[in-house]
Structures are given as C-alpha cells and as structure tokens.
C-alpha positions as CSV (number, residue, x, y, z in Angstrom):
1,X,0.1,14.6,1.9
2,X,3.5,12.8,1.3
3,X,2.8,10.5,4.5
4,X,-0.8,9.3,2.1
5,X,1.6,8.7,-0.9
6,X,4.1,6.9,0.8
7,X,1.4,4.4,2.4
8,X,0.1,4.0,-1.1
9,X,3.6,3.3,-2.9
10,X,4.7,1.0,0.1
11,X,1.8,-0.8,0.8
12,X,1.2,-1.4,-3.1
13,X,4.8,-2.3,-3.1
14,X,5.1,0.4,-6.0
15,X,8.1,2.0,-4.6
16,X,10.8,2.3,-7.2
17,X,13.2,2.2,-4.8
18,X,13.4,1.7,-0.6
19,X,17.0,3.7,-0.5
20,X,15.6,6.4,-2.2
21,X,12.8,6.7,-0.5
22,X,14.5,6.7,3.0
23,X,16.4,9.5,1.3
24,X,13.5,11.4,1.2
25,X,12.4,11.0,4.6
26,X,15.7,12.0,5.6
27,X,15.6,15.1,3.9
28,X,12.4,15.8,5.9
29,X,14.3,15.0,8.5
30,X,16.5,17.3,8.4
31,X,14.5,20.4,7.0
32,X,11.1,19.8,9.9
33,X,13.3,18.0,12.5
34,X,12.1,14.6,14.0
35,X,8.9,15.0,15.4
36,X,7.8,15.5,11.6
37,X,9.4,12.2,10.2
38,X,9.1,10.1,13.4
39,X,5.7,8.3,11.5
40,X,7.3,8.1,8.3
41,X,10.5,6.5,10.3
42,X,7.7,3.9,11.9
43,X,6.4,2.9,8.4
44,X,9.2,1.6,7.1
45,X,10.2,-0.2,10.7
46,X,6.3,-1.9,10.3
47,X,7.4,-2.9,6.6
48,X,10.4,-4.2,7.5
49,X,9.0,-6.2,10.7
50,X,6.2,-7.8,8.2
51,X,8.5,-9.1,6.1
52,X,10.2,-10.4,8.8
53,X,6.9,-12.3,10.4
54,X,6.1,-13.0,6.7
55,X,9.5,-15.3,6.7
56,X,8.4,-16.8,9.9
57,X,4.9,-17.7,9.2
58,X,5.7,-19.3,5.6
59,X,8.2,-21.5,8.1
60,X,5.7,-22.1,10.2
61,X,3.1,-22.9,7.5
62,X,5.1,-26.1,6.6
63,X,5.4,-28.0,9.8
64,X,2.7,-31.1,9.4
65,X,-0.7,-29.2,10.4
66,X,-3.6,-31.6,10.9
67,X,-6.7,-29.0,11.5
68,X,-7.9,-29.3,8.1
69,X,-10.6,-26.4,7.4
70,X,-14.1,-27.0,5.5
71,X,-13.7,-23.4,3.9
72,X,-10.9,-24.6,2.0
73,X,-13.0,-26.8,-0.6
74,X,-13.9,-23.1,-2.0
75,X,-10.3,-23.2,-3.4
76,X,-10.4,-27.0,-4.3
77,X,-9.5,-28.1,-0.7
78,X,-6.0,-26.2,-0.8
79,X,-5.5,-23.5,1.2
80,X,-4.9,-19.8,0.1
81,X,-1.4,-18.5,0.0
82,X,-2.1,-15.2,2.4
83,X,0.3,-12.5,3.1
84,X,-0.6,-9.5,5.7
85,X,1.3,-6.4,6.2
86,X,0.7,-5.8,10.2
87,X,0.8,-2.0,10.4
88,X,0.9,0.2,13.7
89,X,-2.3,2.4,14.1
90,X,-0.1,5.6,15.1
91,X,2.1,5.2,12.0
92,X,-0.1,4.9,9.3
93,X,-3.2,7.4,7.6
94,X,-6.1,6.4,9.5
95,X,-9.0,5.2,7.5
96,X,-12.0,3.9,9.1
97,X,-14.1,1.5,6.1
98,X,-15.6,-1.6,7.2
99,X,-14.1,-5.0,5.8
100,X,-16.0,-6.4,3.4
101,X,-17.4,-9.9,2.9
102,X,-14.3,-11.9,1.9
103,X,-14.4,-15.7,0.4
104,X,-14.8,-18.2,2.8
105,X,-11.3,-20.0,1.6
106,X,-9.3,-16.3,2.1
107,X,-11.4,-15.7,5.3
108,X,-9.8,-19.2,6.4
109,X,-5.9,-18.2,5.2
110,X,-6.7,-15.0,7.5
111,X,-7.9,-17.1,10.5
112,X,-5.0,-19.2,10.6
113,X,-2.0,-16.3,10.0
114,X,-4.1,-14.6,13.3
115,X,-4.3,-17.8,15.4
116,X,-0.6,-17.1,14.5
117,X,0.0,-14.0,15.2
118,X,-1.9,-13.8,18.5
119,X,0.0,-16.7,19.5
120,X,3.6,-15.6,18.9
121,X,2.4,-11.7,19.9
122,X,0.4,-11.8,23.3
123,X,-1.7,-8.4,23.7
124,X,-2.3,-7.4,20.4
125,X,-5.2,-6.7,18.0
126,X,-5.3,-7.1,14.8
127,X,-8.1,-5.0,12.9
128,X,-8.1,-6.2,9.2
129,X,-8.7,-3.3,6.0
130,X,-9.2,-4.9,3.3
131,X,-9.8,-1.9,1.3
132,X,-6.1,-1.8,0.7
133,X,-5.4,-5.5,-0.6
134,X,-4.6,-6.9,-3.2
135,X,-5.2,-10.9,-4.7
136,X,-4.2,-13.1,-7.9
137,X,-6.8,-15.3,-9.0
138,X,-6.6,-17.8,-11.4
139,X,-9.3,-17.6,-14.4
140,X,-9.6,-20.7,-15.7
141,X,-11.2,-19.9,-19.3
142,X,-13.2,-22.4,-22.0
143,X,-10.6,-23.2,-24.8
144,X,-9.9,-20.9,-27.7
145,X,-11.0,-21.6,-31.3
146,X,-9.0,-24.3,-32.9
147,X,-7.8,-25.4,-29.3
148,X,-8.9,-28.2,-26.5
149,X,-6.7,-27.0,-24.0
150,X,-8.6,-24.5,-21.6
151,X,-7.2,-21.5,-21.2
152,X,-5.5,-20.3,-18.0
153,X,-4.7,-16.6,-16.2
154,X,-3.2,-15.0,-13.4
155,X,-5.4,-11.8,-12.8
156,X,-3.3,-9.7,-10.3
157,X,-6.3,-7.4,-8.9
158,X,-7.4,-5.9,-5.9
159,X,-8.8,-7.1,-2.9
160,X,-12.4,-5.9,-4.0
161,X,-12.2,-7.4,-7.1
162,X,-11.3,-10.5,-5.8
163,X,-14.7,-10.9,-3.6
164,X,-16.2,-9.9,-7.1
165,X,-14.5,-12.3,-9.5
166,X,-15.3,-15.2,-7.0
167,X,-19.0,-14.8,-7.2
168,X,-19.0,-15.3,-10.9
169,X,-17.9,-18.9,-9.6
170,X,-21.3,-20.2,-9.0
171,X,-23.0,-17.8,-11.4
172,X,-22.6,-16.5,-14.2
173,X,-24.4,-13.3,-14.3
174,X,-25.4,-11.2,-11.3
175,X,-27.0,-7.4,-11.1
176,X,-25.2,-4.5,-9.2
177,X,-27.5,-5.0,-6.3
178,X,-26.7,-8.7,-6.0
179,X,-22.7,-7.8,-5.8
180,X,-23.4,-4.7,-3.4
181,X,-25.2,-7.1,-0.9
182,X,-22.7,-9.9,-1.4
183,X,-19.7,-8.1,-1.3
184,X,-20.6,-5.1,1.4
185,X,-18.0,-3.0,-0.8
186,X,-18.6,0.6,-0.7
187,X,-20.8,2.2,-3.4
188,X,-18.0,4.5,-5.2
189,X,-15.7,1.8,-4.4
190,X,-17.9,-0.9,-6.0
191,X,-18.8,1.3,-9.1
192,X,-15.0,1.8,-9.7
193,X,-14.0,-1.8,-9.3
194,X,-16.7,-2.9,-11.6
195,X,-15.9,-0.1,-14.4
196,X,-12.0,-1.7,-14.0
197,X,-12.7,-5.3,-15.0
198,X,-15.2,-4.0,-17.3
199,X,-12.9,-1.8,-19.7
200,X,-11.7,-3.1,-23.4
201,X,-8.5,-4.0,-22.9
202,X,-9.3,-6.1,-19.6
203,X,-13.1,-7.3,-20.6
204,X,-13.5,-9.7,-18.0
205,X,-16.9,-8.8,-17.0
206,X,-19.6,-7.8,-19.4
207,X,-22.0,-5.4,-18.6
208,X,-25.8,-5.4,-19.4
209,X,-26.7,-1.9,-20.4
210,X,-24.8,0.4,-23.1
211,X,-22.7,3.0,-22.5
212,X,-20.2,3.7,-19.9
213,X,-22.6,4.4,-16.7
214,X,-23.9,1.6,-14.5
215,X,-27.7,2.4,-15.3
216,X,-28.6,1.1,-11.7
217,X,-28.7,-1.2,-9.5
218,X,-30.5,-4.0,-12.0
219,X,-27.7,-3.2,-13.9
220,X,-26.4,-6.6,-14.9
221,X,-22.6,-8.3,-15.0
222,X,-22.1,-11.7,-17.2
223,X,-19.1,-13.6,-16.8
224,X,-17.2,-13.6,-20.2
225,X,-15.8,-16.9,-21.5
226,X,-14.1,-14.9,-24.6
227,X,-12.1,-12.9,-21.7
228,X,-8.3,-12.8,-24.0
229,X,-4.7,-11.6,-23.4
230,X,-1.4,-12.7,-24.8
231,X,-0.1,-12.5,-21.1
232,X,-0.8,-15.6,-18.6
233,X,-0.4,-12.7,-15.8
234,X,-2.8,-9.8,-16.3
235,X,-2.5,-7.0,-14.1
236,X,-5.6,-5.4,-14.0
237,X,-5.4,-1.3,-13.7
238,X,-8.0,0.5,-12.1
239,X,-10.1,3.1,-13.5
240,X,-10.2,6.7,-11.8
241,X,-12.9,7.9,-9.6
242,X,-14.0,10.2,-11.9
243,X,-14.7,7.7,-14.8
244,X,-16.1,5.3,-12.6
245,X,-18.9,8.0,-11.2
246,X,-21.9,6.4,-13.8
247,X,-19.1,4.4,-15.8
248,X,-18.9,1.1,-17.1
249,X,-18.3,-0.9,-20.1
250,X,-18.6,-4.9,-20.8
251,X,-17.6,-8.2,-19.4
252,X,-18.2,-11.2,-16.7
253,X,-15.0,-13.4,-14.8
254,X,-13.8,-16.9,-14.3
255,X,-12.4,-16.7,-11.1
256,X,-10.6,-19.9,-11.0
257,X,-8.4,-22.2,-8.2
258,X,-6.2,-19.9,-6.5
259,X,-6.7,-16.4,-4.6
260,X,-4.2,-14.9,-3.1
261,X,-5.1,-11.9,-1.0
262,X,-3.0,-9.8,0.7
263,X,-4.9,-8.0,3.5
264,X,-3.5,-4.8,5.1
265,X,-4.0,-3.4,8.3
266,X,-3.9,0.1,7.7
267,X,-4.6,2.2,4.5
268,X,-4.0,5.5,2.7
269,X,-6.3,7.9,2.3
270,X,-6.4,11.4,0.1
271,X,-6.6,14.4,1.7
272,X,-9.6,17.2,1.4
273,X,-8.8,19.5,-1.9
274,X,-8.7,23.2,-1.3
275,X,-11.7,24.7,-3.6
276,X,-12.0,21.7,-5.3
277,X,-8.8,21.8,-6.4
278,X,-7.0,18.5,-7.8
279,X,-4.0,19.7,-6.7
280,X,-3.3,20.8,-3.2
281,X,-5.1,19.4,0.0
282,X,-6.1,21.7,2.3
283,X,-3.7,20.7,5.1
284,X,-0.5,21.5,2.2
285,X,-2.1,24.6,1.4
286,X,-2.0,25.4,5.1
287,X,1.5,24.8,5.3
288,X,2.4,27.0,1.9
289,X,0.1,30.0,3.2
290,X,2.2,30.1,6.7
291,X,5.9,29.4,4.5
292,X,5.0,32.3,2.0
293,X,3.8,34.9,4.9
294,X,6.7,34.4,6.9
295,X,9.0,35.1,3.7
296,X,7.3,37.8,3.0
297,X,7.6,39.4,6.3
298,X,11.3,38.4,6.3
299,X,11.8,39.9,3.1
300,X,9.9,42.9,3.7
301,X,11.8,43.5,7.3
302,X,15.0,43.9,5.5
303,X,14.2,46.0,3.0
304,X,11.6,48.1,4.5
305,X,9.9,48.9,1.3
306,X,9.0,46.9,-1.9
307,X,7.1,47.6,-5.0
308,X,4.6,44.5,-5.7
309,X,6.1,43.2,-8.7
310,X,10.0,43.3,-7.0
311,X,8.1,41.7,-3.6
312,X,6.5,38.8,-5.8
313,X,9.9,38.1,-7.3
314,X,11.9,37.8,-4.4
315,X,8.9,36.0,-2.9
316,X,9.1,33.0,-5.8
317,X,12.9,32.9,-6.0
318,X,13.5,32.3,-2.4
319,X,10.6,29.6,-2.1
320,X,11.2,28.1,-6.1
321,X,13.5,25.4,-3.9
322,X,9.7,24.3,-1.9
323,X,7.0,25.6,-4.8
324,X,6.2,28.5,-7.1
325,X,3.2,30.4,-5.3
326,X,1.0,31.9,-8.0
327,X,0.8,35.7,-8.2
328,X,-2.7,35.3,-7.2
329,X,-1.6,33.8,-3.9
330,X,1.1,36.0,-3.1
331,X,-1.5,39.0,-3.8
332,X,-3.6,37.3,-1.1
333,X,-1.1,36.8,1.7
334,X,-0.1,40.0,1.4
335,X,-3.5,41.8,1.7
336,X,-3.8,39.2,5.0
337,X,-0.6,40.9,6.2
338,X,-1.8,44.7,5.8
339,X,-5.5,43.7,7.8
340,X,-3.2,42.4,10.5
341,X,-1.0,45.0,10.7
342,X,2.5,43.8,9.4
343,X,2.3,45.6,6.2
344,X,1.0,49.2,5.2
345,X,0.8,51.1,1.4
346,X,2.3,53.7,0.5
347,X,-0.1,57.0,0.6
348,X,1.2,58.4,-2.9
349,X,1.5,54.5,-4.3
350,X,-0.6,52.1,-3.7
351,X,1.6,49.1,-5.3
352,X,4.4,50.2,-3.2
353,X,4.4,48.3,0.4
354,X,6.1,49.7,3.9
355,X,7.3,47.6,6.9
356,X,5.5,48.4,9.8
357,X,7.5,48.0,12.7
C-alpha cells in the first residue's frame, strides 16, 4: 500500500520532500526490519541513478550528432526533449499494460536515449510503460479578439494525453473510436483522459454529445480554438475514475511544436479494496487483522479475563499509535479467536472473555 504511493509521489515528482520521505522509510525500517524496506531503499537508489544518467545523456545529447531522423519533421524537424526514469523490475509495483501508440517524433527521442542506454549499459532491457508519463505540449492557439498575435501554451499533461492532443494536429475532430484505435490507450484509461481535457476550467477538447458521459464510441471530440487561460503553463488535472465512468464534458486541442514526454519504466498500481471499501486494500487489512489478534491475545494473556467493552479499550489505545480498529472489527477478531480456541465466555456472562491456556 505505501510502496504504490511512494511510486506515484516519486515518479510524479510530487514528493514534498526526499528527506522526509527517507524518514519514513526509515521508520519502516526500524519497526518491520530490512527485508520490509529493502524495495523502498531500491527506489530511491533507481531515482537517484536516473538522475544521474539523465545528467549524462543531456551531455551526451550535445556532442555534433549527424544521424538526422525523418520522424522528427512531426515536431518541425527538432527533436523532442525526452527524459526516462530507468526503474528496476524487483523494486517497483509491477504493472503489466501494453505501451501505447506514441508520436512518431517522441517514439524517435525514445530510440535514441535506448541506442544510449544499451550502449553505455551492456546486458540490459529496457521495457517502456508509458502509462506512467508525463509530456508538455505546446498549443499553439488562433489569436484572441482584438489581437494578431496567436496565442501560445504549455499544457503539462500526461503521457496519454499527449498521444491524444497530437492527433488533433492533422484533424480537427475525431470520434472515440478513431482515438481508441489510434492511440491503443486502455478503455477506462482513455474515457478518463478524455473527461480531463474535456472539463470547464481546462476545455481543450469539445465534446459532441451533452452531458457528462461519453455516449459511445461515435461520440465525437473537436479541437477548440477558443481553448483560454491567464497561465502560459497549464497543468492539466485529471478527473477521478469514478467521474470519468460515462463522463465527459466539451472541447478539442492544438497540440503545437514541442512534446516532451517523460516515459517510465515501471508504474504504480492500487491495490484490491476489501468489500469495496475505498479505504483499505485487502493486503493492509491483512496486516491489521493479524496486528489486532495478536494484541488481543497479548492483552488477554495478562489479564486472564476481560469484559468486552474494557478489551476493546485496551485494544484501540495500544494500537491508536498504527490505527483505530472499529468496534465492529475488534468484535470480529475476537469471535475468530473463541472458534480457534484462544478465547472462551464466561458461562454466567457472555460479554465477559477467559484466557484459555
């Protein structure tokens, strides 16, 4: 659960702060031991060592380089400004989505950094997810009233969004179906990337039918020359899942000279919710049910019997430093406990609970 966040916050460079973060981890460290934290440990060495081969590539990228590519006339004949974050597959949440088409002028940028990296780094793979990227892209808009100077922004959006913006290049309308074949972006995916640059505030696509839901896949997105913000840089938010399921609201992009995607090789992933719960994944609820048993036998062991209410208390102040386990829960763990024998009730009181020995 905190290894999915971390990826998230790290790879989305969203991390308030590295120091504290390494804190954390060493808090882990100290409370699990270092089997538990070893991974977390090996994220921050894979940051650290891609910032490092960042450095050295950019150096690299600016020694005289005569092996012009044809792809690059998608961007006006100048290359894209890539940056990769080479991950190790036993560090990171595994997540196994299939890259989806990217522009020919990014696909290029991403060539070249693995001719690279291959070269520098002999028997390695590198396997590219570009569900977890992210791109600028330059929207060059029609001038405003009153104005001949076109109008210019800096759209900071995900990868996904990029390989959407960029159709609108050659087009300026195209239906669902047309960007799902184009694109090969997963269907949730694709719905919730659409609703994003579809929203009020950030109207850069406008969308055929009314309402929020995509009607379907003839559903159709226009490119919108009217696209406005006070900002030159626009970073565009995404929409939750949940909106996105049948969501979308109005607008088509200018996806102008420059891209700039940022392709990472590994990816975070939520875990499964326990009963549909938006709360607590199943593999933290795992850990909470074995935490609050074992306090409860501990507690129970040295004072051979409890009343309910005086076990639940004792229960919540001595794990209140890890969670607060619901009533509910505590009631649950400690039925488990009587069917396997650790606990019995007292015959003349049934809230009352004995040891057993």
């Amino acid at each position: 659960y905190y290894k999915n966040h971390l990826a998230k916050r790290l790879l989305g460079n969203k991390s308030g702060s590295e120091e504290a973060e390494r804190a954390m981890v060493s808090l882990l460290k100290a409370e699990c031991g270092y089997q538990f934290t070893s991974k977390l440990e090996g994220m921050f060495n894979d940051m650290r060592i891609s910032r490092e081969t960042a450095e050295r590539y950019r150096a690299h990228k600016k020694r005289p380089d005569d092996s012009a590519d044809e792809r690059d006339a998608e961007n006006g004949g100048r290359a894209v400004d890539v940056e990769v974050s080479v991950l190790s597959n036993s560090h990171w949440p595994s997540q196994n989505v299939a890259p989806c088409v990217l522009p020919g002028s990014v696909r290029a940028a991403m060539d070249r950094f693995q001719k690279y990296y291959l070269a520098t780094y002999t028997g390695r793979k590198l396997g590219w997810q570009t569900s977890t990227g992210s791109a600028e892209v330059r929207a060059n808009l029609p001038p405003g009233r009153g104005s001949s100077k076109p109008r210019r922004h800096d759209l900071s959006v995900t990868t996904y969004q990029m390989c959407i913006l960029v159709l609108f290049n050659s087009r300026d309308a195209l239906t669902l179906k047309q960007i799902r074949d184009e694109t090969h972006v997963p269907e949730d995916e694709l719905r919730r990337h659409l609703v994003s640059l579809c929203t009020p505030k950030h109207r850069i696509l406008r969308k055929g039918s009314k309402g929020k839901g995509i009607s379907g896949d003839d559903d159709t997105f226009t490119y919108n020359p009217e696209y406005t913000s006070k900002m030159t840089r626009v970073k565009v938010p995404m929409v939750s899942m949940r909106d996105a399921t049948g969501s979308s609201g109005g607008a088509a992009a200018a996806a102008g000279g420059n891209g700039d995607a940022a392709a990472a090789s590994s990816a975070a992933r939520g875990a499964g919710l326990v009963d549909g719960s938006s709360a607590v994944p199943v593999t933290v609820e795992e850990d909470r049910r074995h935490l609050l048993e074992a306090a409860i036998v501990r507690i129970m062991k040295a004072r051979k019997t409890l009343d309910h209410n005086d076990l639940v208390a004792e229960v919540t102040r001595q794990l209140s430093g890890r969670f607060v386990p619901p009533p509910q829960f505590v009631k649950k763990r400690v039925e488990s406990l009587i069917e396997r024998e650790y606990l019995e009730r007292d015959e003349g009181n049934r809230r009352v609970y004995r040891y057993m020995a």
